[in-house]
LUMDREN-38069 format. One line per field, with one value per atom (N, C-alpha, C): x, y, z; atom name; residue number from 1. Coordinates in pm, whole numbers. Example, Ala and Ser with C-alpha at 12.3 -4.5 7.8 and 13.67 -1.06 7.14 Angstrom:
BEGIN
X <- [1319;1230;1320;1285;1367;1290]
Y <- [-569;-450;-330;-225;-106;3]
Z <- [780;780;780;708;714;787]
atomo <- [N;CA;C;N;CA;C]
num <- [1;1;1;2;2;2]
This chain:
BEGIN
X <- [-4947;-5070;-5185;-5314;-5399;-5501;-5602;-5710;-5831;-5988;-6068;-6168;-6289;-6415;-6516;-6625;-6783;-6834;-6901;-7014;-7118;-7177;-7294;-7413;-7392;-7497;-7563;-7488;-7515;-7624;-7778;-7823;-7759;-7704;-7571;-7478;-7433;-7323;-7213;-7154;-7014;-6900;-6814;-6706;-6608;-6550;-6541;-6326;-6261;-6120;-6058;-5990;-5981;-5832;-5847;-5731;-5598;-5482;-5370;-5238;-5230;-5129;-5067;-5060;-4881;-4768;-4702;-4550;-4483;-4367;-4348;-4198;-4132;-4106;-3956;-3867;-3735;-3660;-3574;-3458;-3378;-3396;-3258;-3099;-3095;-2935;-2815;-2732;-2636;-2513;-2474;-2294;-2194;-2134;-2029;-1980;-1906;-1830;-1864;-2044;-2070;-2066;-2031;-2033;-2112;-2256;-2334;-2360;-2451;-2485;-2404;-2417;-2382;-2438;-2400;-2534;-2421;-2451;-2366;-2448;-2374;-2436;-2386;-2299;-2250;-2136;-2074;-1929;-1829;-1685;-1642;-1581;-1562;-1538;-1411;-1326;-1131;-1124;-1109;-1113;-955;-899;-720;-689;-726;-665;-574;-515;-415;-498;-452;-480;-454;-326;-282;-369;-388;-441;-590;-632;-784;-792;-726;-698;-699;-626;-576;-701;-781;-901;-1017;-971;-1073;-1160;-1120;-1224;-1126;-1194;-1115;-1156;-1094;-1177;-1281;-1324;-1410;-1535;-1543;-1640;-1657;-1538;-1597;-1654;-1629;-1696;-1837;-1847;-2019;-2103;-2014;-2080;-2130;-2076;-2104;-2172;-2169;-2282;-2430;-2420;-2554;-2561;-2521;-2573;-2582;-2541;-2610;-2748;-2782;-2893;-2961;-2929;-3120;-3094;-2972;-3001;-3115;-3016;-3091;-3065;-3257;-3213;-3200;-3214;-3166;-3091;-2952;-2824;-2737;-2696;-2597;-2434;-2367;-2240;-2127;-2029;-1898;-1828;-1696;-1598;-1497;-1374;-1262;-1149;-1021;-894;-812;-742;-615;-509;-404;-291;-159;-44;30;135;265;389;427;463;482;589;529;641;653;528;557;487;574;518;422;417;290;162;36;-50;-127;-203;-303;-378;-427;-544;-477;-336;-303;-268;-172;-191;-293;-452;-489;-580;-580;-622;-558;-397;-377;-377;-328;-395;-502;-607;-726;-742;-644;-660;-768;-724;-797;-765;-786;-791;-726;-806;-718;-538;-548;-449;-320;-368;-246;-240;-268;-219;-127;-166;-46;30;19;129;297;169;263;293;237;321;448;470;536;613;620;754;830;723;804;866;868;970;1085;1034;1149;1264;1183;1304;1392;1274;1338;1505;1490;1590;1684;1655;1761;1887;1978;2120;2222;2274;2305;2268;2308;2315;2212;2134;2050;1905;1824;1707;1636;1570;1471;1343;1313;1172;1082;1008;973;838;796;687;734;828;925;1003;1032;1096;1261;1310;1450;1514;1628;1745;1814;1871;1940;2093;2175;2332;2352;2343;2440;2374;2263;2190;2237;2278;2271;2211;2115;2058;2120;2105;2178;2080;2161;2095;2084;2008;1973;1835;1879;1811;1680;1557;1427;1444;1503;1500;1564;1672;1762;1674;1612;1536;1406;1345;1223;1326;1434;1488;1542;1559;1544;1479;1352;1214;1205;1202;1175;1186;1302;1409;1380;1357;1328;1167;1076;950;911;1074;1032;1156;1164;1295;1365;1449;1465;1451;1412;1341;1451;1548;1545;1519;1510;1451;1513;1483;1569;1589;1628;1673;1549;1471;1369;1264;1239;1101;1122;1288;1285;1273;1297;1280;1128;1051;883;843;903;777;857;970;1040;1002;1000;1019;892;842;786;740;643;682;714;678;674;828;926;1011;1108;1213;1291;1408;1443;1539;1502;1557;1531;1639;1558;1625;1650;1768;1787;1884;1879;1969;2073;2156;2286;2239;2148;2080;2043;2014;1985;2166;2230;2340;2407;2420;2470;2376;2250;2139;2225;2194;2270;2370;2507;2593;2633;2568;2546;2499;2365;2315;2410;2493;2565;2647;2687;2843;2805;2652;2601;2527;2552;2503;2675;2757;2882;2906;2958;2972;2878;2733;2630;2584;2659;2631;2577;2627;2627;2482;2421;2238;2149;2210;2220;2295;2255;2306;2294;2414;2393;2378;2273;2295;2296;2429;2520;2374;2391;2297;2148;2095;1976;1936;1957;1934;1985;1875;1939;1844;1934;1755;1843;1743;1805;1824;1919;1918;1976;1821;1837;1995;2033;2101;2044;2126;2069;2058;2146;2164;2093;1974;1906;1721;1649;1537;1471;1336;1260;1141;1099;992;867;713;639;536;530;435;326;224;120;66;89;64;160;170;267;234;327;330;209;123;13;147;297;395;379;320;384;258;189;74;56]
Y <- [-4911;-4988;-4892;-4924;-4850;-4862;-4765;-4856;-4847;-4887;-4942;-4917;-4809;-4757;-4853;-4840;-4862;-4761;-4757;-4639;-4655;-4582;-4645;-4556;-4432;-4398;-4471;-4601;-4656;-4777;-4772;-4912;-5073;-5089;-5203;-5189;-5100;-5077;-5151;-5090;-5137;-5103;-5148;-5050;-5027;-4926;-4817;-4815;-4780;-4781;-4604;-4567;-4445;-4406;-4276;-4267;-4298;-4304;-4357;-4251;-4259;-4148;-4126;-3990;-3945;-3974;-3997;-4098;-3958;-4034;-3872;-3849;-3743;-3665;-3711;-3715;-3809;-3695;-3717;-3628;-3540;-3390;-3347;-3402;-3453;-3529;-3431;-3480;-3420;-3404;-3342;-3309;-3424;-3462;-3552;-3521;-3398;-3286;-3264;-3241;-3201;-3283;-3286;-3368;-3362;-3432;-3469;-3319;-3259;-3140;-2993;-3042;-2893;-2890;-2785;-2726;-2638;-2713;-2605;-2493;-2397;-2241;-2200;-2254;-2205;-2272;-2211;-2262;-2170;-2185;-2144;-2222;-2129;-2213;-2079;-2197;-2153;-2163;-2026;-2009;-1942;-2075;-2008;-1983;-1843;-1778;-1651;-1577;-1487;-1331;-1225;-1124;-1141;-1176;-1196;-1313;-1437;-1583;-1510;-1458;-1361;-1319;-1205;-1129;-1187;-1249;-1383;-1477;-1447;-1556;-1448;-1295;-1262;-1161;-1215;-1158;-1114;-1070;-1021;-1083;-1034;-1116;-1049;-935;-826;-925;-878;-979;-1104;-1214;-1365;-1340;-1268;-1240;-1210;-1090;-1048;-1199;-1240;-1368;-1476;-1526;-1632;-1603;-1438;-1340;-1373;-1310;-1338;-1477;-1585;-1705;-1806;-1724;-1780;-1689;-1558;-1511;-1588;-1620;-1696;-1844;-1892;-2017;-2038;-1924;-1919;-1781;-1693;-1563;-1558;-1645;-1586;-1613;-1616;-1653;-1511;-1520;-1402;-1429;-1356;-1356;-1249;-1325;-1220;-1229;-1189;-1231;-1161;-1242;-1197;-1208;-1137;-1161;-1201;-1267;-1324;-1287;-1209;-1147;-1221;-1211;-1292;-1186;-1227;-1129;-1143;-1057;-1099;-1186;-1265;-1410;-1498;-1537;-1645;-1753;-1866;-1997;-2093;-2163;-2280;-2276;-2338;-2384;-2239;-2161;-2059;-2123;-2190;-2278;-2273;-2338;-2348;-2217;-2154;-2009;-1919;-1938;-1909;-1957;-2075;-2135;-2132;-2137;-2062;-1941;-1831;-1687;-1695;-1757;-1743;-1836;-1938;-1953;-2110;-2148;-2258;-2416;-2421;-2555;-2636;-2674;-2802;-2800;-2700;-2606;-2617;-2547;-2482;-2655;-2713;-2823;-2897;-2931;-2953;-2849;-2762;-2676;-2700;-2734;-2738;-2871;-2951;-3094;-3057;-3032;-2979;-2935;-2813;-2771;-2808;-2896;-2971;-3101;-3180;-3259;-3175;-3082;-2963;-2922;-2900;-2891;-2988;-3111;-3237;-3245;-3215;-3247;-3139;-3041;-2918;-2958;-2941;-2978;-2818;-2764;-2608;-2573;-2412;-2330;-2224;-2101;-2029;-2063;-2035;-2070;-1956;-1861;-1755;-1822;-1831;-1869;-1788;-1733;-1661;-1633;-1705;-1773;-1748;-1815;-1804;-1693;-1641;-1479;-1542;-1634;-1709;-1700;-1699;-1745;-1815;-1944;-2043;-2056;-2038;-2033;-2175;-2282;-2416;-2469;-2493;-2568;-2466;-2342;-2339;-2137;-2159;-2012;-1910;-1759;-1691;-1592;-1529;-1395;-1255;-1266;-1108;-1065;-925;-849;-854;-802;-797;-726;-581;-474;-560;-638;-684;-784;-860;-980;-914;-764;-740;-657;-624;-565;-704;-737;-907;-922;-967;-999;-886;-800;-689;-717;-751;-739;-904;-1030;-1162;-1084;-1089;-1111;-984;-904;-884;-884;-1029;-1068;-977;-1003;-959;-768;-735;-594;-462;-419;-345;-142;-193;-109;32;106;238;283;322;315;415;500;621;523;392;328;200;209;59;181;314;383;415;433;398;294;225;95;-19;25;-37;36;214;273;317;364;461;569;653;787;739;616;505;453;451;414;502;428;533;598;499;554;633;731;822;794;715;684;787;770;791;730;773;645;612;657;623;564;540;434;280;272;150;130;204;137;73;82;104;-60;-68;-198;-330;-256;-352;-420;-363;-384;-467;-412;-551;-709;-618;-796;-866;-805;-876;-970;-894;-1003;-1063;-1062;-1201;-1255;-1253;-1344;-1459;-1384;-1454;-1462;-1613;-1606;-1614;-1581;-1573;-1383;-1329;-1190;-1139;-1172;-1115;-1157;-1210;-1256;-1103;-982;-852;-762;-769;-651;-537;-441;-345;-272;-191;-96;8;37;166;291;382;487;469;356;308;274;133;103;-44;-181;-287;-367;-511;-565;-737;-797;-978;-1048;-1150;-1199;-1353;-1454;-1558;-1650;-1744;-1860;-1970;-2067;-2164;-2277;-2230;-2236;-2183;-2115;-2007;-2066;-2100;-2096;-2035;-2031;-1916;-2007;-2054;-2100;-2023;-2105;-2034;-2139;-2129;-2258;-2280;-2177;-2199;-2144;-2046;-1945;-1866;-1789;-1671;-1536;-1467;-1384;-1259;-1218;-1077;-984;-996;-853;-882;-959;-997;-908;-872;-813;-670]
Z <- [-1619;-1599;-1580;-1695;-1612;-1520;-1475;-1380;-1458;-1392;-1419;-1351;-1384;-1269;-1296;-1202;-1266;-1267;-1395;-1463;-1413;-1283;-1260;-1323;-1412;-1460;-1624;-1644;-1725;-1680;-1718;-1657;-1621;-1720;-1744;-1665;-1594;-1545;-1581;-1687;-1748;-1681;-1733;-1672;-1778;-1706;-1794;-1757;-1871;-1852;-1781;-1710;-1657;-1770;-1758;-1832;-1768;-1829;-1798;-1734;-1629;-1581;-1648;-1654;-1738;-1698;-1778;-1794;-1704;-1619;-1494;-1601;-1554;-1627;-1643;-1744;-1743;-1708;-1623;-1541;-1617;-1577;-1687;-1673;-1785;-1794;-1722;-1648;-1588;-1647;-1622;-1686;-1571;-1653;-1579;-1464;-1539;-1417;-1289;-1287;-1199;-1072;-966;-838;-799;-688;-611;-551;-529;-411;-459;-611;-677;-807;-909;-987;-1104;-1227;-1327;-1340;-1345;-1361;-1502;-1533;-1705;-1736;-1889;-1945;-1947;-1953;-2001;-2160;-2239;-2394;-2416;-2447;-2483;-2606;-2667;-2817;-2823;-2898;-2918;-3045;-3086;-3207;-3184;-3191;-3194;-3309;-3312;-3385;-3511;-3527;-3684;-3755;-3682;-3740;-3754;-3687;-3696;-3831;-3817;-3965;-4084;-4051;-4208;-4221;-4090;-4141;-4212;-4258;-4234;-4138;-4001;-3882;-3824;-3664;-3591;-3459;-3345;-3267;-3155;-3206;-3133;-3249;-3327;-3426;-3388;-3353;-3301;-3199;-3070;-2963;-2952;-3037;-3099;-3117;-3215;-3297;-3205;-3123;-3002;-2918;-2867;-2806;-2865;-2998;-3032;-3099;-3127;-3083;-2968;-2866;-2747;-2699;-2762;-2709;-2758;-2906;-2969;-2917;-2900;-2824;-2729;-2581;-2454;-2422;-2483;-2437;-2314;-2208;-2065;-2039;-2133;-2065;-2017;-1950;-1924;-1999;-2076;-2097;-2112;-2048;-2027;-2135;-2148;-2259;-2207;-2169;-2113;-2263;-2304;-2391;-2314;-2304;-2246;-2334;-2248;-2305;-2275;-2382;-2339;-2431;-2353;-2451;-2612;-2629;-2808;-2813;-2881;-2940;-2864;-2743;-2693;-2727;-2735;-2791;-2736;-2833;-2734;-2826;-2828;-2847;-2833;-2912;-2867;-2763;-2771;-2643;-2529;-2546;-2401;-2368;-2467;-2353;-2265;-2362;-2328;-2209;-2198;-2069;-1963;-1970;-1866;-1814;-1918;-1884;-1806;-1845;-1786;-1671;-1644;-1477;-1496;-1590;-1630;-1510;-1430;-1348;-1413;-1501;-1547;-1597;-1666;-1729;-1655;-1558;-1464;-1348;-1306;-1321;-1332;-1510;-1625;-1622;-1617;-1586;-1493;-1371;-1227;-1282;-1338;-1329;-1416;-1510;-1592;-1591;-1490;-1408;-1332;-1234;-1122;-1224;-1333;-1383;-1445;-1498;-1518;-1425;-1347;-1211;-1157;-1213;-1153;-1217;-1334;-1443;-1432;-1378;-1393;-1313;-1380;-1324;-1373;-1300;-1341;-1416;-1420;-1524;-1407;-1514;-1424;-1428;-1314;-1320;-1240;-1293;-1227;-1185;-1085;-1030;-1019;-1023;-1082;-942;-917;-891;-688;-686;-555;-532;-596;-618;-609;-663;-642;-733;-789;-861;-846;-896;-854;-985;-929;-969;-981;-1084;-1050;-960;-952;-849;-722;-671;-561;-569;-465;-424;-411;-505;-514;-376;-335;-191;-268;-357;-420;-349;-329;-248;-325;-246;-301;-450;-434;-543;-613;-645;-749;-794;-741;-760;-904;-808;-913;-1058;-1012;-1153;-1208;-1204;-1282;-1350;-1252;-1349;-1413;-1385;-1529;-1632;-1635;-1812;-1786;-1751;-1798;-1856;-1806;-1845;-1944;-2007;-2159;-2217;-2216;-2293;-2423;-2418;-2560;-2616;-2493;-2576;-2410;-2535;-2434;-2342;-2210;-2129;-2076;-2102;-2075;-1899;-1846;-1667;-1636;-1743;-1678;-1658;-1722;-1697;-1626;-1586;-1457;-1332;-1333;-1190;-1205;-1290;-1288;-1274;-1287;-1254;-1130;-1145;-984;-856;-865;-726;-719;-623;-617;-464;-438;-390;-242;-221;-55;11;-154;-106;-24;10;108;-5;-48;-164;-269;-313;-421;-508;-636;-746;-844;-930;-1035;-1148;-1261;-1333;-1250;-1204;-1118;-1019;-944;-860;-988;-1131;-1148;-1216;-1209;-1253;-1142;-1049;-921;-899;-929;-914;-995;-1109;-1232;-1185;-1162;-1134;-1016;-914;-802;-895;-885;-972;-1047;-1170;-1220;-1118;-1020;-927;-843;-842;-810;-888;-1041;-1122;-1166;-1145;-1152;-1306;-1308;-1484;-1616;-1505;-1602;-1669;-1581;-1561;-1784;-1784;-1940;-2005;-1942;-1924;-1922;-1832;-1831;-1906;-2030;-2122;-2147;-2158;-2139;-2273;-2332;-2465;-2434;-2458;-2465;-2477;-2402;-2460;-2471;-2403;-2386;-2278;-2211;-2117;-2127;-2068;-2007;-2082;-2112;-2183;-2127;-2119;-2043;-2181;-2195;-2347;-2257;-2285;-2229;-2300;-2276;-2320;-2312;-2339;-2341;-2257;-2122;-1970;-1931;-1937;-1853;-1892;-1789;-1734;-1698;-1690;-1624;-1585;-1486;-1440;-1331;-1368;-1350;-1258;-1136;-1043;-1120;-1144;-1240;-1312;-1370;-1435;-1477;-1591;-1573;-1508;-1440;-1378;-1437;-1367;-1368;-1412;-1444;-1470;-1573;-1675;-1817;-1890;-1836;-1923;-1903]
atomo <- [N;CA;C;N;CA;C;N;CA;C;N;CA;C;N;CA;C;N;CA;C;N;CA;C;N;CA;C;N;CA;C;N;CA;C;N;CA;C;N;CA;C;N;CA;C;N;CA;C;N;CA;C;N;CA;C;N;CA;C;N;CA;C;N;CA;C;N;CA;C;N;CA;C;N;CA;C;N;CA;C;N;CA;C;N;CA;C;N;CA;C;N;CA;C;N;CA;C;N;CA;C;N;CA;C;N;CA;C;N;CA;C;N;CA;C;N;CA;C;N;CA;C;N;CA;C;N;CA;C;N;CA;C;N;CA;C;N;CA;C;N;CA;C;N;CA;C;N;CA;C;N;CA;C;N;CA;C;N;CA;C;N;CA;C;N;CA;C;N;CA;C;N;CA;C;N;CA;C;N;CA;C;N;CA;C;N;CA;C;N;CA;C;N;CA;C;N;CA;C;N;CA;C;N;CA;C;N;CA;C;N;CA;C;N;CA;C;N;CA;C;N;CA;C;N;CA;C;N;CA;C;N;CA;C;N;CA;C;N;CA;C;N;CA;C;N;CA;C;N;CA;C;N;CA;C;N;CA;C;N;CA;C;N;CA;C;N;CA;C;N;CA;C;N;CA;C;N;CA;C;N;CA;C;N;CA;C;N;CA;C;N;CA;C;N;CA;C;N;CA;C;N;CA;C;N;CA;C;N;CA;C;N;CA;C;N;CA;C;N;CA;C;N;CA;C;N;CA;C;N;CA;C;N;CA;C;N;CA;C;N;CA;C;N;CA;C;N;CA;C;N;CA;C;N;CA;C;N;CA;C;N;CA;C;N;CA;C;N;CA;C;N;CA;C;N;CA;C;N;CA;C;N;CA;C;N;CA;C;N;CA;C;N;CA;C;N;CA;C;N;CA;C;N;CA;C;N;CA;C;N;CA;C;N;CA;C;N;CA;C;N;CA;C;N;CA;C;N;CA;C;N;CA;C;N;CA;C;N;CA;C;N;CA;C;N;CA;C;N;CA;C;N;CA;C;N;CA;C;N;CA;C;N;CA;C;N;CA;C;N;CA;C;N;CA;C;N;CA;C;N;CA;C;N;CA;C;N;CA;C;N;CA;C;N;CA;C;N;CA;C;N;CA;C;N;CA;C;N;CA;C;N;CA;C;N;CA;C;N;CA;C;N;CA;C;N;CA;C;N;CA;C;N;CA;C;N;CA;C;N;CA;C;N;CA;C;N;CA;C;N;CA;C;N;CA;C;N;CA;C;N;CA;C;N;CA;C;N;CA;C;N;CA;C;N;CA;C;N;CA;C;N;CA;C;N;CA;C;N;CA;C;N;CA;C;N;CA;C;N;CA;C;N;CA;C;N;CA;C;N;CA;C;N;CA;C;N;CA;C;N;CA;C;N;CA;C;N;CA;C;N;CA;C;N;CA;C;N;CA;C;N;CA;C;N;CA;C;N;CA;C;N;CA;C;N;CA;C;N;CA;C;N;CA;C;N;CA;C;N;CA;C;N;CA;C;N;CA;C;N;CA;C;N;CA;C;N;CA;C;N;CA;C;N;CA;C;N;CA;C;N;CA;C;N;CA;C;N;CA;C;N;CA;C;N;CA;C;N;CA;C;N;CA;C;N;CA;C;N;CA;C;N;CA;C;N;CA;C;N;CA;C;N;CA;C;N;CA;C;N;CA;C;N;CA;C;N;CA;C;N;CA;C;N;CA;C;N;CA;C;N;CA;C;N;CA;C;N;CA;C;N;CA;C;N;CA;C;N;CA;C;N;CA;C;N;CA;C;N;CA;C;N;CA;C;N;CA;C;N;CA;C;N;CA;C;N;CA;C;N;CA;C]
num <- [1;1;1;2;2;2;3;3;3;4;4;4;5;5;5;6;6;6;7;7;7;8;8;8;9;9;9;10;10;10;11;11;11;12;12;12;13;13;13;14;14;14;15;15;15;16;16;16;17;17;17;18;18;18;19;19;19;20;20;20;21;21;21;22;22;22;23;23;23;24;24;24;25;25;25;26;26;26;27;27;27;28;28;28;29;29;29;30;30;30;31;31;31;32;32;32;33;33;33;34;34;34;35;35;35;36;36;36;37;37;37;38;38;38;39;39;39;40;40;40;41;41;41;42;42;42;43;43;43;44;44;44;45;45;45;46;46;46;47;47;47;48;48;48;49;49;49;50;50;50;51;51;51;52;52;52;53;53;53;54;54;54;55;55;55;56;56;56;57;57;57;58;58;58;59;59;59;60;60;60;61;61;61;62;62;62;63;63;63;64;64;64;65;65;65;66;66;66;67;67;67;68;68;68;69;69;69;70;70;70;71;71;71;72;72;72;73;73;73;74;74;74;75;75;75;76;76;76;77;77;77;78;78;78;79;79;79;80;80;80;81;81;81;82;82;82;83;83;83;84;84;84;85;85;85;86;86;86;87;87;87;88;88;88;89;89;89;90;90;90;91;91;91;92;92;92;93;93;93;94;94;94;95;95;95;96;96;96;97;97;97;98;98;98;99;99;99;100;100;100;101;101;101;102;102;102;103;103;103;104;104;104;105;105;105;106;106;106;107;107;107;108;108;108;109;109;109;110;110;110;111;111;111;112;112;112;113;113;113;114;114;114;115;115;115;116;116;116;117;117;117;118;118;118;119;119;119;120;120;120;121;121;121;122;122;122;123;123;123;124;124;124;125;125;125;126;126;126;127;127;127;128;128;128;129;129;129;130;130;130;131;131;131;132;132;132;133;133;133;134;134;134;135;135;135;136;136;136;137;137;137;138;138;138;139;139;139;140;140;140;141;141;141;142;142;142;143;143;143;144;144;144;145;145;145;146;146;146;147;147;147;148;148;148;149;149;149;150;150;150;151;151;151;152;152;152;153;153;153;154;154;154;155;155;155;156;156;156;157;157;157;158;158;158;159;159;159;160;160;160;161;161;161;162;162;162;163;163;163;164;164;164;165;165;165;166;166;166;167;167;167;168;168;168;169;169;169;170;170;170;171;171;171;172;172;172;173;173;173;174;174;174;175;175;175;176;176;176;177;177;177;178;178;178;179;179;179;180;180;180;181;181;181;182;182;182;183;183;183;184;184;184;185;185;185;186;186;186;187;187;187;188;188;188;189;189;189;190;190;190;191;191;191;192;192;192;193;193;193;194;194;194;195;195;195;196;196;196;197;197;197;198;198;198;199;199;199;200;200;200;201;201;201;202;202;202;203;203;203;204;204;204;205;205;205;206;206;206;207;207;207;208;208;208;209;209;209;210;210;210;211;211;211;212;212;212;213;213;213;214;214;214;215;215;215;216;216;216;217;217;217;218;218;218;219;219;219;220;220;220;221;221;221;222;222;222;223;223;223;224;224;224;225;225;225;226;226;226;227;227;227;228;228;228;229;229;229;230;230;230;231;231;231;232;232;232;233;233;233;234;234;234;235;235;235]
């Protein structure tokens, strides 16, 4: 609505229309997400391609990174941006996206994750199950008592399946100068070997190559679960 003066330097004194307030200013639209008494500061955006699917497209992904870099400067040169890779072991399956959202610790993600596991568990009826997460092993539905050290030489050889490990780089990356024990190969055979006789009739999960070292070779009884994420050892 507008208003309405008198002109009194007009003999007639007319009147005269005032101009019309400016229309006030329409609210910047909000993000759904955001809750009451907080403030988006930025995105994150989950780009799930792999090195090879890169390649084959063409690019790489030091180049897509650049690329989204500089089209968010001319978007909004005052944006600030990071760019994290999310690493994951060779040959593990799943959705590029989802791995990489959970790598990266994605909320929503890890979640679905935990829901995921916990029906998993629900359903587990024997066989072996490394927890990974709990630092546990479970025999047949029931808790095996492996010592801390046996527990992390475990996870070793699970969280690189398949590939095996020579005894000079489980006494590097198991011991070191703090501990009390002074390892040497005859200390991880001596490891091994426990672990096996309390893995029972799963023991053969721990294989041994002659003249090499030890490498884990899952079945099809054998589990490995992760609360929400996979383990910071896998990278």
């Amino acid at each position: 609505m507008s208003l309405a003066h008198i002109d009194n330097s007009s003999p007639s004194r007319r009147l005269v229309a005032a101009p019309a307030a400016p229309a006030p200013a329409a609210p910047a639209p909000r993000i759904r997400a955001v809750p009451d008494g907080a403030e988006a500061r930025g995105f994150v955006l989950y780009v799930g391609i792999d090195e090879a699917k890169a390649a084959a497209a063409g690019t790489d992904l030091g180049r897509i990174v650049e690329a989204l870099k500089q089209l968010t400067a001319e978007i909004a040169p005052g944006a600030e941006t990071y760019a994290a890779v999310a690493l994951a072991p060779e040959g593990a399956g799943g959705r590029d996206v989802d791995v990489v959202r959970l790598a990266l610790q994605d909320p929503a993600a890890i979640a679905k994750h935990r829901h995921t596991s916990e029906e998993e568990e629900d359903r587990a009826s024997g066989g072996v199950v490394v927890d990974i997460s709990r630092k546990r092993l479970t025999l047949d539905n029931e808790n095996s008592a492996l010592t801390y050290k046996e527990f992390e030489l475990l996870q070793y050889l699970v969280l690189r399946e398949g590939r095996t490990i020579e005894r000079a780089e489980l006494i590097a990356s198991l011991w070191d100068a703090h501990d009390d024990e002074v390892p040497n190969e005859r200390t991880i055979d001596v490891h091994v070997r426990r672990l096996r006789s309390k893995l029972g009739r799963y023991e053969d999960i721990v294989r041994t190559v002659r003249g090499v070292g030890y490498r884990f070779d899952r079945h099809a009884d054998v589990s490995i679960r992760y609360a929400s994420a996979p383990s910071p050892d896998l990278f």
